[in-house]
C-alpha positions in Angstrom: -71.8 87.0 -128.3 -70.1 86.4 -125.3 -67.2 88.2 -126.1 -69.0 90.7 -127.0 -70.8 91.3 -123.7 -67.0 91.2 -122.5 -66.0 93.8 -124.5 -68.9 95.9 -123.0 -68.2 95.4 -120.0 -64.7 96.2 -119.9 -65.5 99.7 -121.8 -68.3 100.2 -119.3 -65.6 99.9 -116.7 -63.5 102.1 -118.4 -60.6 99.8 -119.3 -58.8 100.7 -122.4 -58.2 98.0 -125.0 -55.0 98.4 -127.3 -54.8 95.8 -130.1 -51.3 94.7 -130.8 -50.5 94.4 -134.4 -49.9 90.8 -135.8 -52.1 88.9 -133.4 -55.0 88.8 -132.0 -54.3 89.3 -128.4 -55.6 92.5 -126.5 -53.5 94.5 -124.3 -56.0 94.8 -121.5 -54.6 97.7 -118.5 -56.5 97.2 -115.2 -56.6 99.1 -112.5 -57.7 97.4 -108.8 -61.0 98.8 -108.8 -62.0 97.7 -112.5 -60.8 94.1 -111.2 -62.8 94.4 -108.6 -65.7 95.1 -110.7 -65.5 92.7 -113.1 -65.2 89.8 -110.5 -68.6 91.1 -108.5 -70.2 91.0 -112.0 -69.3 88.0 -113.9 -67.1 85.6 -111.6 -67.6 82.1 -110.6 -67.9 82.6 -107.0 -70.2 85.7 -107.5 -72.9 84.1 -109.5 -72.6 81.3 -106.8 -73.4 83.6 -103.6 -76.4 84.8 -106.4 -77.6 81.3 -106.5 -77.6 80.9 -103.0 -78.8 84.2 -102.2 -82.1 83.4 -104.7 -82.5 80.0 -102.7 -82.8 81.8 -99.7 -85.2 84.3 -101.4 -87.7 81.7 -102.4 -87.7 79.8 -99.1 -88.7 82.7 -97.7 -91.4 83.7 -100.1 -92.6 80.0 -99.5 -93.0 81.0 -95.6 -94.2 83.9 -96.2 -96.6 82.5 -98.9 -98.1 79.8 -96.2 -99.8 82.9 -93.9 -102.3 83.5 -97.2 -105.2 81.2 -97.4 -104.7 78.0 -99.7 -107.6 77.2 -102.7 -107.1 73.5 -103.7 -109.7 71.1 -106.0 -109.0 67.8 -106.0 -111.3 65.1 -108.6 -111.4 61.7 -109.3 -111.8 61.7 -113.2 -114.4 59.4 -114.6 -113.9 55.7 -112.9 -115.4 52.7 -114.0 -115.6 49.5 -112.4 -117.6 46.3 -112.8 -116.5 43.4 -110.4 -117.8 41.8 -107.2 -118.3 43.8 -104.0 -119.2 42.0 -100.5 -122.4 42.8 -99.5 -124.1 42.7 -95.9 -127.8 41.4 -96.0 -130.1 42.0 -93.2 -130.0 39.0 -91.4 -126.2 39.8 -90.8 -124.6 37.2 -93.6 -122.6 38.5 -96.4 -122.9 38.1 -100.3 -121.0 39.2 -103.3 -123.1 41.2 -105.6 -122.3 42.6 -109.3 -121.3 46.3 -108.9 -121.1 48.1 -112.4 -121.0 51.8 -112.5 -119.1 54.7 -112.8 -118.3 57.3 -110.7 -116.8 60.7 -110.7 -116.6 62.9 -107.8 -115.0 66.8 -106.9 -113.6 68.8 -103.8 -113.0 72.3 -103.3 -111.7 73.1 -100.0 -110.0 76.8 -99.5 -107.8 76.7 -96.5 -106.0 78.8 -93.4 -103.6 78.9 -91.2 -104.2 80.7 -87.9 -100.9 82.0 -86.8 -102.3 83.3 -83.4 -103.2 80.1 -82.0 -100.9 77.4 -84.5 -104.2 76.1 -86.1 -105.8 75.8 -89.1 -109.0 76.0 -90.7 -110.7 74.3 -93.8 -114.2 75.4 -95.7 -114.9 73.3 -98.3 -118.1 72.0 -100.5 -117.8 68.6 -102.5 -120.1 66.6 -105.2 -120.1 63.4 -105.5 -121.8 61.5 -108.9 -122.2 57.3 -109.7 -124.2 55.8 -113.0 -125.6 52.7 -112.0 -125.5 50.5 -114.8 -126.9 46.9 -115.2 -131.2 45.6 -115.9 -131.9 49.5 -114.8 -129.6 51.9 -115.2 -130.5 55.5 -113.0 -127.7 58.5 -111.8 -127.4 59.3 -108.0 -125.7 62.7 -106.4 -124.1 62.9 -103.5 -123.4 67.1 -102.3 -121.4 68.0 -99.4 -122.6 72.0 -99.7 -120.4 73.0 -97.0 -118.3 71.7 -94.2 -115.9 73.6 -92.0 -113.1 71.3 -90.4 -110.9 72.9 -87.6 -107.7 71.8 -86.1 -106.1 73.3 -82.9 -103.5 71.6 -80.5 -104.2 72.4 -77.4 -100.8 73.1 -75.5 -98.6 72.0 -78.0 -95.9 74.2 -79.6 -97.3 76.4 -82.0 -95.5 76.0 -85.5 -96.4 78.9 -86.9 -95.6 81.2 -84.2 -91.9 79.6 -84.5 -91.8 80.2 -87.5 -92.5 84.0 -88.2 -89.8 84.6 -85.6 -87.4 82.5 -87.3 -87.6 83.0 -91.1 -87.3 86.7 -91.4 -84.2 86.4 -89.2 -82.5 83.3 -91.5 -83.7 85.3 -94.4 -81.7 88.7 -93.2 -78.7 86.3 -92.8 -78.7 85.3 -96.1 -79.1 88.7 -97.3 -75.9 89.7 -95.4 -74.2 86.5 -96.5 -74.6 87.2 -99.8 -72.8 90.7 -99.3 -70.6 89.3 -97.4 -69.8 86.2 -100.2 -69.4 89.3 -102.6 -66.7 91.0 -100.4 -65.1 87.8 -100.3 -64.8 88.1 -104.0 -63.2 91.0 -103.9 -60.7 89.9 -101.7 -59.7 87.0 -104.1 -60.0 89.8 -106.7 -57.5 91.7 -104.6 -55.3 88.6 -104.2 -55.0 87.6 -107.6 -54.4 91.1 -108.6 -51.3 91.7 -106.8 -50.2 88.3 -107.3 -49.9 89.3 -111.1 -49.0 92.6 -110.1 -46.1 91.5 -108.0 -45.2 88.8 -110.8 -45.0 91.8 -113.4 -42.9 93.3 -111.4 -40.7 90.6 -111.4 -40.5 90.1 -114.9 -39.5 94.4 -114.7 -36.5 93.5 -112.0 -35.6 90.9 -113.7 -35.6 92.4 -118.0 -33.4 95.5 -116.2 -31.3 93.6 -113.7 -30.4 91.4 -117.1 -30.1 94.8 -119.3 -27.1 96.0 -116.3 -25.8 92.5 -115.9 -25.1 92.3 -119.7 -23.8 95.9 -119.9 -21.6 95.9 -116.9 -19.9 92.8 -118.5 -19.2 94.4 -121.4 -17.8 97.0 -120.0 -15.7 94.4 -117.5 -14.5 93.3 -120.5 -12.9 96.4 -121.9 -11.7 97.4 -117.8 -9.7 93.7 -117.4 -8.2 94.5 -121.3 -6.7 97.3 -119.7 -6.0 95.8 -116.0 -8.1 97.6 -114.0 -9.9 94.3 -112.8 -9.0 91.3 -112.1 -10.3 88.1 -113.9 -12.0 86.8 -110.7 -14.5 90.1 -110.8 -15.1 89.5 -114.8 -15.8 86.2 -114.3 -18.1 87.1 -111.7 -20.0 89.8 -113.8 -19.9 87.1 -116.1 -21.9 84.9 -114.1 -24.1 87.7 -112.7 -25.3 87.7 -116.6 -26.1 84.0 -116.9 -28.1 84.3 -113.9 -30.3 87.3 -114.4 -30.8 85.6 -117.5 -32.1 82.5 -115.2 -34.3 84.7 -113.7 -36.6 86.5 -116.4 -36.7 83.1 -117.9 -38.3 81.8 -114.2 -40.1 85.6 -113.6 -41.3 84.9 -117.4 -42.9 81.7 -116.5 -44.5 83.0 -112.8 -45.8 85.7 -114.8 -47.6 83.5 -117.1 -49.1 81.9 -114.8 -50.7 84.5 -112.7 -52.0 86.1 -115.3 -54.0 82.6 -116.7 -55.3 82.8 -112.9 -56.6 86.3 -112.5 -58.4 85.9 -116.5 -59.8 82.5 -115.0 -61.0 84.4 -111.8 -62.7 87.2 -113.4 -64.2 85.0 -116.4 -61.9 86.7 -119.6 -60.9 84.8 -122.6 -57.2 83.6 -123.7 -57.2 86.3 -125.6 -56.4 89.4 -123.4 -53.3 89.9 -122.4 -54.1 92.0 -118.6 -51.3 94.6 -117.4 -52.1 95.2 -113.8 -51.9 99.2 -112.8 -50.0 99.6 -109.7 -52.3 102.1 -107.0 -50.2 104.7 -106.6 -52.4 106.7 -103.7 -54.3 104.7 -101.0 -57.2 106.7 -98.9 -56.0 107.9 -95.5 -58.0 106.9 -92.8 -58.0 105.8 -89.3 -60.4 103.4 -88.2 -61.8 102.9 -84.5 -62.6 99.5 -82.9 -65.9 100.3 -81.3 -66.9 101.8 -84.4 -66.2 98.7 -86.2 -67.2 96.7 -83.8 -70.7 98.1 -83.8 -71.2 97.8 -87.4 -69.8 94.4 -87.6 -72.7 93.5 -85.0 -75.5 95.3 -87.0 -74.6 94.1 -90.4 -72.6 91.0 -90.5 -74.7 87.9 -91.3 -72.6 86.6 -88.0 -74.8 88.5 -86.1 -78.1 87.4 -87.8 -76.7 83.6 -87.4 -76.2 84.1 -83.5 -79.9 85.0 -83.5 -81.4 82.5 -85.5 -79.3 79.2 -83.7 -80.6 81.1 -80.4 -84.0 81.0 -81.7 -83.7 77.5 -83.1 -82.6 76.6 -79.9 -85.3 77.9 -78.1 -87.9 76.3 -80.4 -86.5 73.1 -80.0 -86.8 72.8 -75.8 -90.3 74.8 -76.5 -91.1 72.4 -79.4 -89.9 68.8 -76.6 -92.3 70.5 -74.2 -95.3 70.9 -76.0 -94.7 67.2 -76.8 -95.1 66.4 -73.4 -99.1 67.6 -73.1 -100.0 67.5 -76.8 -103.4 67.4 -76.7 -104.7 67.7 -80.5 -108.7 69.0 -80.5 -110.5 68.2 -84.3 -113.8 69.3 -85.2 -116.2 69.2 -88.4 -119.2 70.7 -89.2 -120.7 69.9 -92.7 -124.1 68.9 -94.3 -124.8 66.5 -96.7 -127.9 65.3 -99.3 -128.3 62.4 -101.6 -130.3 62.4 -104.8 -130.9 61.1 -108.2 -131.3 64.7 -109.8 -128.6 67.1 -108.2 -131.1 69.9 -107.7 -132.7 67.7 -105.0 -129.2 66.1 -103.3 -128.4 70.0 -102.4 -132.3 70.5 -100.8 -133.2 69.1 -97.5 -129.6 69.4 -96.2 -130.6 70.2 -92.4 -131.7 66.3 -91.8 -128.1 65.7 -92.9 -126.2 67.0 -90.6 -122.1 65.9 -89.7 -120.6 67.1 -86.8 -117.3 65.2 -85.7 -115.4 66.6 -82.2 -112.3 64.5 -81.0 -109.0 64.8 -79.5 -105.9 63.3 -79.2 -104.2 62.3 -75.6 -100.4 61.1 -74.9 -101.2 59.1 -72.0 -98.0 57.1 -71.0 -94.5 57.1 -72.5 -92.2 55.2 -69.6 -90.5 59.4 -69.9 -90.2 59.4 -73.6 -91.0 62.9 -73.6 -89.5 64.0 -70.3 -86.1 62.9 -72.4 -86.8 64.5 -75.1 -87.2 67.9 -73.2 -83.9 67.0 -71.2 -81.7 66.5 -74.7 -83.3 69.8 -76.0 -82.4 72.0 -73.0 -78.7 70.4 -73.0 -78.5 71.1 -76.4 -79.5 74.9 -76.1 -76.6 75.0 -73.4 -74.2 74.2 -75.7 -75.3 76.1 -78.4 -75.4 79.2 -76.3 -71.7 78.4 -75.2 -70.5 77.7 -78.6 -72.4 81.0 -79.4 -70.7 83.0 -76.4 -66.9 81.3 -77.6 -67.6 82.4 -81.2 -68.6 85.8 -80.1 -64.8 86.6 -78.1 -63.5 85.4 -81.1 -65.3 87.8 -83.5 -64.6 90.5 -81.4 -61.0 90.0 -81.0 -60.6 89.6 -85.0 -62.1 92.7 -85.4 -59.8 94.2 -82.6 -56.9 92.7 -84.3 -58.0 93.7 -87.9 -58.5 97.6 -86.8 -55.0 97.6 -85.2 -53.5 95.7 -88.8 -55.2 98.3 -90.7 -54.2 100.9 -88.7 -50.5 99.9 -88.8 -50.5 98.8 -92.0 -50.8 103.0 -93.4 -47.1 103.7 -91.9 -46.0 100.2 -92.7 -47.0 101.6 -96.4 -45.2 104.9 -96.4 -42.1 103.1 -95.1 -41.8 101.1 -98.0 -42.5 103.4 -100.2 -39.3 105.4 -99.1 -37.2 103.1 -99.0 -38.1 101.9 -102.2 -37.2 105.2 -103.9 -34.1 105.0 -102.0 -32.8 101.9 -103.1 -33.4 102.6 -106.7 -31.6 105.5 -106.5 -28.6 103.7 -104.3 -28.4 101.2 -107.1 -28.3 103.8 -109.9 -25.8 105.8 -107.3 -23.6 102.4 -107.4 -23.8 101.7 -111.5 -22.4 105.1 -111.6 -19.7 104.5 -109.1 -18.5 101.2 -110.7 -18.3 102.1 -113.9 -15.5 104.7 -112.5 -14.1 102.1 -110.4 -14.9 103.4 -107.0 -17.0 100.1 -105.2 -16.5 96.2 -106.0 -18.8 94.1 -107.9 -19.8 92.9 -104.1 -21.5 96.6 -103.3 -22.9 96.4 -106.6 -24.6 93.1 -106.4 -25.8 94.5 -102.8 -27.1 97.8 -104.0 -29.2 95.6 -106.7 -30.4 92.9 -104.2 -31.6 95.9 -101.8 -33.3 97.3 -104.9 -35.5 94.1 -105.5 -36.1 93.9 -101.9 -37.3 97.0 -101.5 -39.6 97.3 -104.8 -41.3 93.7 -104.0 -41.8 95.1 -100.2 -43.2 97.8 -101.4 -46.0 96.0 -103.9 -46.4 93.4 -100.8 -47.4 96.1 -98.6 -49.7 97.6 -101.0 -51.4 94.4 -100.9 -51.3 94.0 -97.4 -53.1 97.4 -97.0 -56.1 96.9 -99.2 -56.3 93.2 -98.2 -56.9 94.5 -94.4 -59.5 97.4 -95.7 -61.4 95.3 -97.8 -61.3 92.2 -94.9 -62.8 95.0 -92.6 -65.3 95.7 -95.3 -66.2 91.9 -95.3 -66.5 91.8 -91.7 -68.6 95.2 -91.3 -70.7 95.3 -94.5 -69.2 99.5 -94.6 -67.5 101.4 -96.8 -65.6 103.4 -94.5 -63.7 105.5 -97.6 -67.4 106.7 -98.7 -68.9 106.5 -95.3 -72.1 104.3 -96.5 -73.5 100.6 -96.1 -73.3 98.1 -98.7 -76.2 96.9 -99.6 -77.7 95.5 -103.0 -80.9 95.8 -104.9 -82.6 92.4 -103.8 -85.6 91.8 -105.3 -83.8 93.1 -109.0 -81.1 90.5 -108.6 -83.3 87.1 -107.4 -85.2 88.3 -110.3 -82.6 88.2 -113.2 
């Protein structure tokens, strides 16, 4: 099944699968954008930033879910007891008497925060039932109709309060993280791409620097037959042979390797066999630092995370202050009856009347609290100067970044040339040594340039779409299609 799904996948990417004959390996070519694809899809590290991303989600449902009013029953299921309970008699002495009967009781209670003023308010209506047993056995009610308990601190912090300014900012930074995370993946998509790339193209140096080697020697075999080189120069093609020979074998090997990462990376089976597709055309664009800049600040999850430590901060000192005159003010209004029919324990219930007011005072600490506030407020000044420190540093990255990127175009075109340039030089020089005219010396110089020049070339490649997609990481924009990244929440904490 799974390989199935695979198979899918690739097609719906539009990578072609070729069979080789005589095993059952598939010949896989991938482009950098299919890569990139697959690894936002199905990679390790994607379905990670997912799971984080759907942790954030529900923490923030939770908050959100604690502004609705609450409904909650609570029963004691049928008790029985029959022991010896201490028992006060009139005259002020105590006795043990024989208690046996069972009891059952039930609470309804629907309660609400008040975000306004950090308080919270309960309504609820409870029954209470005992069967007496022993020489004469009768049922008693106790109702609790209605009772409405309020809690308010006074000058305390209010919670709540905190709290709706904080969690939809920590919940935006996780939405940008996890954009940001997938970016990320597409620069180790990127990575491990070209490191395969660049290994294939190794493996290509290599299989046609051994393909010349072996037929310049045979043809410096049939020149020093007739004289016109010496033995020093064959033995040196000679040895040219054995070691580009060396070198697939060790290209051969690289190869292998890279290409076990990359399947690893993006989740394929041992059974494809990937051939990386070198980008031949690149987008030209010129980015602008203010520009970038200014995205960077509106979308990054950086900027989100400045906002919420601020914030966290400020509750902190506001949360040590509020310690500092708590005063907590409780109140409870209720009625209550007592029966041995429960149509009569609910009648009568104005005689019954419970009304509870008290409050709670901090009245001497030896400057418990006064600390407390001191630590917080020191603690914001650091933050905000870590905050202000972290902030030159973004800003310079980005700066730097811009002017890579920007460089990094020309830097791209210049390889390019001089790529085509040395392959042709080295072709140039085959030609001319066959007829004699250069030394095996130029020859193994026109070939090193050659390698030089095509490895440069795949480097900078790299280079250029590791600095785009890094500004894409940092900025949350797709400056080739002029839009914001963004992903269908709600569909993917869902899945």
């Amino acid at each position: 099944m799974k390989k199935l799904l695979i198979i899918l996948l690739l097609i719906c990417t539009g990578i072609r699968l070729a069979t080789g004959s005589g095993n059952e390996q598939n010949i896989l070519p991938l482009t950098l954008e299919e890569a990139i694809m697959i690894a936002q899809l199905q990679s390790v590290d994607a379905a990670v930033a997912l799971n984080e991303l759907k942790t954030a989600y529900w923490s923030y449902r939770t908050h959100k879910a604690e502004q609705l009013p609450e409904v909650n029953f609570t029963s004691t299921l049928p008790y029985y007891g029959k022991n010896y309970d201490k028992y006060q008699n009139p005259d002020g002495t105590n006795t043990y008497v024989m208690n046996n009967a069972m009891r059952m009781s039930g609470e309804l209670s629907v309660d609400q925060n008040i975000p306004l003023t950090g308080g919270r308010i309960s309504l609820l209506t409870a029954l209470d039932f005992t069967r007496q047993f022993g020489g004469g056995p009768y049922n008693e009610f106790l109702s609790n109709p209605v009772g409405i308990t309020f809690t308010q601190p006074i000058f305390g912090v209010n919670i709540q309060k905190w709290n709706r300014k904080i969690e939809p900012v920590c919940y935006e930074e996780a939405k940008a993280a996890y954009i940001e995370k997938v970016e990320w993946v597409t620069l180790n998509a990127i990575s491990h791409f070209f490191n395969l790339l660049i290994a294939k193209e190794n493996v290509a140096i290599a299989t046609q620097n051994l393909e010349n080697a072996d037929k310049l020697y045979e043809i410096a075999i049939a020149k020093r037959e007739i004289g016109h080189i010496s033995e020093s120069e064959l033995m040196q093609l000679n040895l040219s042979a054995l070691q580009a020979k060396a070198k697939l074998t060790e290209e051969q090997s690289t190869l292998n390797a890279r290409m076990f990462q990359l399947r690893a990376f993006l989740a394929l089976g041992e059974e494809y066999i990937i051939e990386p597709v070198v980008p031949e055309s690149v987008p030209s664009i010129r980015l602008h630092y203010q520009e970038v800049l200014e995205k960077a600040l509106t979308n990054n999850a950086f900027a989100k995370n400045i906002l919420r430590r601020q914030l966290e901060a400020d509750f902190a000192v506001a949360t040590a202050k509020g310690n500092r005159r708590d005063i907590q003010l409780f109140a409870t209004v209720g009625y209550s009856g007592k029966d041995r029919l429960l149509p009569d324990a609910y009648r009568d219930l104005m005689t019954n009347q419970v009304v509870q007011v008290g409050i709670s005072v901090p009245l001497l600490d030896w400057g418990k609290r006064k600390g407390q506030v001191k630590v917080a407020e020191s603690n914001r000044e650091v933050t905000l100067s870590r905050i202000r420190q972290e902030e030159l540093s973004f800003n310079q990255d980005i700066f730097l970044l811009v002017e890579n990127f920007n460089n990094q175009a020309a830097q791209l075109e210049i390889a390019r040339q001089a790529d085509a340039i040395a392959e042709k030089r080295y072709n140039t020089s085959i030609e001319t040594f066959m007829i004699g005219k250069i030394s095996t010396l130029d020859l193994n110089d026109a070939q090193r340039s050659k390698d030089e020049a095509r490895q440069k070339h795949i480097q900078e490649l790299y280079y250029y779409w590791s600095y785009y997609y890094n500004v894409r990481s940092l900025t949350l924009y797709d400056f080739f299609n002029d839009r914001t990244i963004d992903a269908d929440i709600e569909q993917l904490v869902k899945k």
